[in-house]
C-alpha positions as CSV (number, residue, x, y, z in Angstrom):
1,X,111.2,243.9,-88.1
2,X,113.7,241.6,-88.7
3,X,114.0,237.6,-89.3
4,X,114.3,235.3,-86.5
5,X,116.1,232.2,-87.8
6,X,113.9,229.0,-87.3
7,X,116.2,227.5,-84.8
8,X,116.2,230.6,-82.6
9,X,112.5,230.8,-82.9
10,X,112.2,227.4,-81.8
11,X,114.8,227.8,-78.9
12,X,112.8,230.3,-77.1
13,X,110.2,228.0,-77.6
14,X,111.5,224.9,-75.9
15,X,110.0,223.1,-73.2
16,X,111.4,223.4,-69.4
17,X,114.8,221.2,-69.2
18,X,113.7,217.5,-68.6
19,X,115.8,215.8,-65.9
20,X,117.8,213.4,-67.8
21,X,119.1,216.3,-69.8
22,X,123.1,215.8,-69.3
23,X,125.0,219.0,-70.8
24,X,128.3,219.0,-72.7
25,X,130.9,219.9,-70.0
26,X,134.5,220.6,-70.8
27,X,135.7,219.1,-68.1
28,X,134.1,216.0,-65.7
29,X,133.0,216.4,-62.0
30,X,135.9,216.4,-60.0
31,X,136.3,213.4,-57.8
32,X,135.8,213.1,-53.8
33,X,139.3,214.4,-52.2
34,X,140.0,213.5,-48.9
35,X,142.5,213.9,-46.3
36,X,143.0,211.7,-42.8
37,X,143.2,213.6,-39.6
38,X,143.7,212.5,-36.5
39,X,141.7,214.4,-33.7
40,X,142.3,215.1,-30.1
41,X,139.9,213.7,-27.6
42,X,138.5,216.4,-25.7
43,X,138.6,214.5,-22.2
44,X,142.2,213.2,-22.5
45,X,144.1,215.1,-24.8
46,X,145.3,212.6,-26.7
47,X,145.1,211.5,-30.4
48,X,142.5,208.6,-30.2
49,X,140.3,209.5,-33.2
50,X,141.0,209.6,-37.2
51,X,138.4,211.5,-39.7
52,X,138.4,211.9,-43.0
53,X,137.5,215.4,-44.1
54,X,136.6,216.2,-47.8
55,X,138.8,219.1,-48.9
56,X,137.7,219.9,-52.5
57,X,133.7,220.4,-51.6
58,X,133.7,224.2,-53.1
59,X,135.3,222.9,-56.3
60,X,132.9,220.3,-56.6
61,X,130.2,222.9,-56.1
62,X,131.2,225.3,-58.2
63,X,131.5,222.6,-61.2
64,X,127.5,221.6,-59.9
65,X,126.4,225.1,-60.6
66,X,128.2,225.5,-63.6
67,X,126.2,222.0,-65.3
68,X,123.3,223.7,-64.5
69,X,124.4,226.9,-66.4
70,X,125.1,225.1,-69.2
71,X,121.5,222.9,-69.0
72,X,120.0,225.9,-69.0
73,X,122.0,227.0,-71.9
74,X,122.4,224.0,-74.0
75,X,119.0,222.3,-73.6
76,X,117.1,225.1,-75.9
77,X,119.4,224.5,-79.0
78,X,119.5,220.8,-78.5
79,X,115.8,221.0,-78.5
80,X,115.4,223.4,-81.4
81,X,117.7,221.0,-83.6
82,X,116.2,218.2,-82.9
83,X,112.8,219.4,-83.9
84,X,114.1,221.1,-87.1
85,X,115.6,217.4,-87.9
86,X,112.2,216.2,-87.2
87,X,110.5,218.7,-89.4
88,X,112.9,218.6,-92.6
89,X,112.5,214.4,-92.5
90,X,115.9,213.6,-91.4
């Protein structure tokens, strides 16, 4: 059988991801875009109304479920070191 490395022993051995785990991301959460439209009122036909609709929500989603890809990812290895650290005094 052959040797699992300490740190990847300890990985798969690491504790559910705590909730103040924040992964490395490449990039940062993109920000709230919005745009102003004017609606129509139903009853008179006319523009009365303005809403602000947010445009970029499947961006920002998409960026959501990749962070918790990468906690998923990132959180055994960050463990794992830290615990080697711990072990060899440092």
């Amino acid at each position: 059988m052959p040797e699992i490395s300490p740190l990847i022993y300890l990985a798969a051995h690491a504790p559910q991801v705590p909730e103040w785990f924040i992964p490395f991301m490449k990039t940062e959460r993109p920000q709230n875009k919005q745009e102003r439209r004017e609606c129509e009122s139903i009853m008179s036909g006319q523009k009365s109304s303005i809403q602000f609709v947010k445009v970029n929500q499947a961006e920002q989603d998409e960026w959501d479920l990749e962070c918790k890809r990468q906690k998923l990812f990132q959180w055994p290895l960050v463990w794992a070191k830290e615990q080697l650290k711990s072990l060899n005094g440092e």
